[in-house]
C-alpha positions as CSV (number, residue, x, y, z in Angstrom):
1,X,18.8,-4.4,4.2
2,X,18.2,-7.2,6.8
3,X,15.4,-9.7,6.3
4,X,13.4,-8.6,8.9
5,X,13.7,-4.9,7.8
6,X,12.6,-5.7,4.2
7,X,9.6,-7.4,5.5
8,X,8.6,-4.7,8.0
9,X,9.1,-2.4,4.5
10,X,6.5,-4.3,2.5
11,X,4.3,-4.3,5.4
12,X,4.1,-1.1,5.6
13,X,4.0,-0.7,1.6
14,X,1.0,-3.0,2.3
15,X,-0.2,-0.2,5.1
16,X,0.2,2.6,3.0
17,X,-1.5,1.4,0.0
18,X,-4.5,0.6,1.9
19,X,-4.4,4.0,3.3
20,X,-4.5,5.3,-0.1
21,X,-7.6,3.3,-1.0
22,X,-8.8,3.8,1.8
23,X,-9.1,7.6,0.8
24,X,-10.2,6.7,-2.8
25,X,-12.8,4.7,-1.4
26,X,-13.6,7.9,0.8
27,X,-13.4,10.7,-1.4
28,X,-15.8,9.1,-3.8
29,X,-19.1,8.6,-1.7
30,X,-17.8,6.1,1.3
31,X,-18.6,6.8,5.1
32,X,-15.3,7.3,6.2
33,X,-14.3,11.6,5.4
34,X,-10.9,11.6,3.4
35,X,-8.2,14.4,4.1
36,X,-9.5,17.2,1.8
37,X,-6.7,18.3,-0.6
38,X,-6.2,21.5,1.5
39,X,-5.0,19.3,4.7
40,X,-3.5,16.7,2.5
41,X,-1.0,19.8,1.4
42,X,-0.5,20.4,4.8
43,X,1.3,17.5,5.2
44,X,4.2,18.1,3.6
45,X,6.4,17.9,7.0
46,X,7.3,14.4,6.0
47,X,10.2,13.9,8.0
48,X,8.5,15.1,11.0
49,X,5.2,12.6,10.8
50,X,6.8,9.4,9.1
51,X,5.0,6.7,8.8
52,X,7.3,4.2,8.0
53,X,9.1,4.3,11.1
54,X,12.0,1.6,11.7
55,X,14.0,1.1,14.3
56,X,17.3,2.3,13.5
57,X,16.5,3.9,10.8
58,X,18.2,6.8,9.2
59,X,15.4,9.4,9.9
60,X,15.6,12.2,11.4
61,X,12.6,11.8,13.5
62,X,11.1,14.7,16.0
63,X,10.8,13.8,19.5
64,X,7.6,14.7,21.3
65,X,9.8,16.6,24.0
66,X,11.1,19.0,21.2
67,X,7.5,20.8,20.0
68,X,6.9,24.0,21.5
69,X,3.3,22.7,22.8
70,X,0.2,25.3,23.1
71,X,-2.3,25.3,25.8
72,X,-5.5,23.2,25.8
73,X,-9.0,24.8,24.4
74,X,-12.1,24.7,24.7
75,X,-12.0,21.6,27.5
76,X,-10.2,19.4,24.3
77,X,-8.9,15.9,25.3
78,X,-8.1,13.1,23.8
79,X,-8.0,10.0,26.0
80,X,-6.2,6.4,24.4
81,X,-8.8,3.6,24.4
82,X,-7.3,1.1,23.3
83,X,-4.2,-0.5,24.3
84,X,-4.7,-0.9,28.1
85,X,-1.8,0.8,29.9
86,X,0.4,-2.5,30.8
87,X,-1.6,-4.8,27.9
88,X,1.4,-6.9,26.0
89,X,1.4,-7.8,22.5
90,X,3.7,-10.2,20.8
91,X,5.8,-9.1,18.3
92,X,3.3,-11.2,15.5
93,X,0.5,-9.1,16.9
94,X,-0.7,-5.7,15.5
95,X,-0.6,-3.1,17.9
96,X,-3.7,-0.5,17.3
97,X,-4.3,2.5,18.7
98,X,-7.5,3.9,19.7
99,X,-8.6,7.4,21.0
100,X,-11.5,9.3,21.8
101,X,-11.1,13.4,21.3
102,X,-14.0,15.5,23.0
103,X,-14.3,19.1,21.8
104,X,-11.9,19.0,18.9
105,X,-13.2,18.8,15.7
106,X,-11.2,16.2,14.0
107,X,-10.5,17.6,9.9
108,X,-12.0,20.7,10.3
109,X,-9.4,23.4,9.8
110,X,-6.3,20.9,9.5
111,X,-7.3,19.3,13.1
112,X,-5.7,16.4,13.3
113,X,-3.6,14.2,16.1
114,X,0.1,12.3,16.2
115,X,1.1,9.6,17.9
116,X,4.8,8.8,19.0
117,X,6.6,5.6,20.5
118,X,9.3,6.4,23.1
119,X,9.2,10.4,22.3
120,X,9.6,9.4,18.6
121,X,7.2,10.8,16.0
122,X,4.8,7.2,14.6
123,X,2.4,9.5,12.7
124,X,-0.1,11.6,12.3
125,X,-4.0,10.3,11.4
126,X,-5.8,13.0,9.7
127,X,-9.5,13.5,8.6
128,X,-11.9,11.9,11.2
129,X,-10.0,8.9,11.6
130,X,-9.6,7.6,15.6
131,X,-7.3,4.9,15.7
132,X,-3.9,4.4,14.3
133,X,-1.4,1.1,13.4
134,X,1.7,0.9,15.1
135,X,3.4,-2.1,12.6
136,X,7.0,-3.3,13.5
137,X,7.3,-2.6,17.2
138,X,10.2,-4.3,18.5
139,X,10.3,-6.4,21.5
140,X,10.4,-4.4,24.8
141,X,8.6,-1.5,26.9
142,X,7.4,1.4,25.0
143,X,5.5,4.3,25.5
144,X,3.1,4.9,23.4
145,X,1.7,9.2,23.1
146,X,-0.9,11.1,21.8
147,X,-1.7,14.7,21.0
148,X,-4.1,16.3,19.5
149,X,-2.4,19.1,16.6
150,X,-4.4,22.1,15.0
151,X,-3.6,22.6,11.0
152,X,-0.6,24.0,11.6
153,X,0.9,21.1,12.9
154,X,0.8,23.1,16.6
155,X,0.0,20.2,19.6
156,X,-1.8,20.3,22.4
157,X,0.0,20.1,25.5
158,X,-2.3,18.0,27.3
159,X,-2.3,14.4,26.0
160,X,-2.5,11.0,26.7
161,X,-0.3,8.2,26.8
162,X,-0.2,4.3,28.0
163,X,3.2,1.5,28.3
164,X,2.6,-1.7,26.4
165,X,5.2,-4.0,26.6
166,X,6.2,-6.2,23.1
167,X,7.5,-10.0,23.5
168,X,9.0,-12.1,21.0
């Protein structure tokens, strides 16, 4: 393991254990909802939704032009806020994404969204949570995508996405 691959691990070692306090900190009386265990068991599609993606990393990660996407209902969208289509970012700078959803329910019934880089599965944010870290982007164009996903991991068709551009 390189040096700049061991350092993007204990970043995101950093990321994931403030996730999981996060969720402590949730689950016992703060304002934020936590994934209830039901959704959290949901999640056991691992490979799929990694967060610690790396480039050149020996994942198997799902590209967004594989899922068999179902139709839109109910008027859902979900609309990226924040990066600005064309907004660059060194590669020192944390990139977060922002959305809005309308007319999706965000943690009832599983509901939840995932975000990809170039067609390759970031994450998924689950609960009510509306923005999501993209650590360890390497220099270059990407597109960043969202969808929105019902519990059983189903997306949307009809999503979002802006390009960003990463500089050294």
């Amino acid at each position: 393991m390189n040096k700049h691959n061991l350092i993007r691990f204990w970043l995101l070692m950093a990321l994931l254990l403030g996730s999981l306090a996060l969720v402590a900190c949730s689950s016992s009386g703060g304002t934020e909802p936590a994934a209830d265990d039901a959704s959290m068991e949901d999640m056991d599609h691992e490979e799929d939704m990694d967060h610690e993606h790396e480039e050149g990393d020996d994942h198997d990660h799902e590209e967004s032009d594989d899922h068999a996407r179902i139709p839109n209902e109910g008027g859902a969208t979900i609309t990226i806020t924040s990066p600005e289509d064309g907004a660059t970012f060194s590669t020192l700078d944390q990139v977060l994404v922002e959305v809005d959803i309308q007319n999706f329910e965000l943690g009832e019934d599983g509901n939840h969204w995932h975000v990809y880089v170039d067609g390759v599965s970031f994450g998924m944010v689950m609960g009510g949570n509306t923005d999501q870290a993209l650590p360890g982007l390497e220099p270059g164009e990407h597109e960043v995508s969202v969808f929105m996903s019902i519990g059983s991991h189903e997306e949307y068709e009809d999503g979002d996405s802006v390009t960003i551009v990463v500089e050294e």
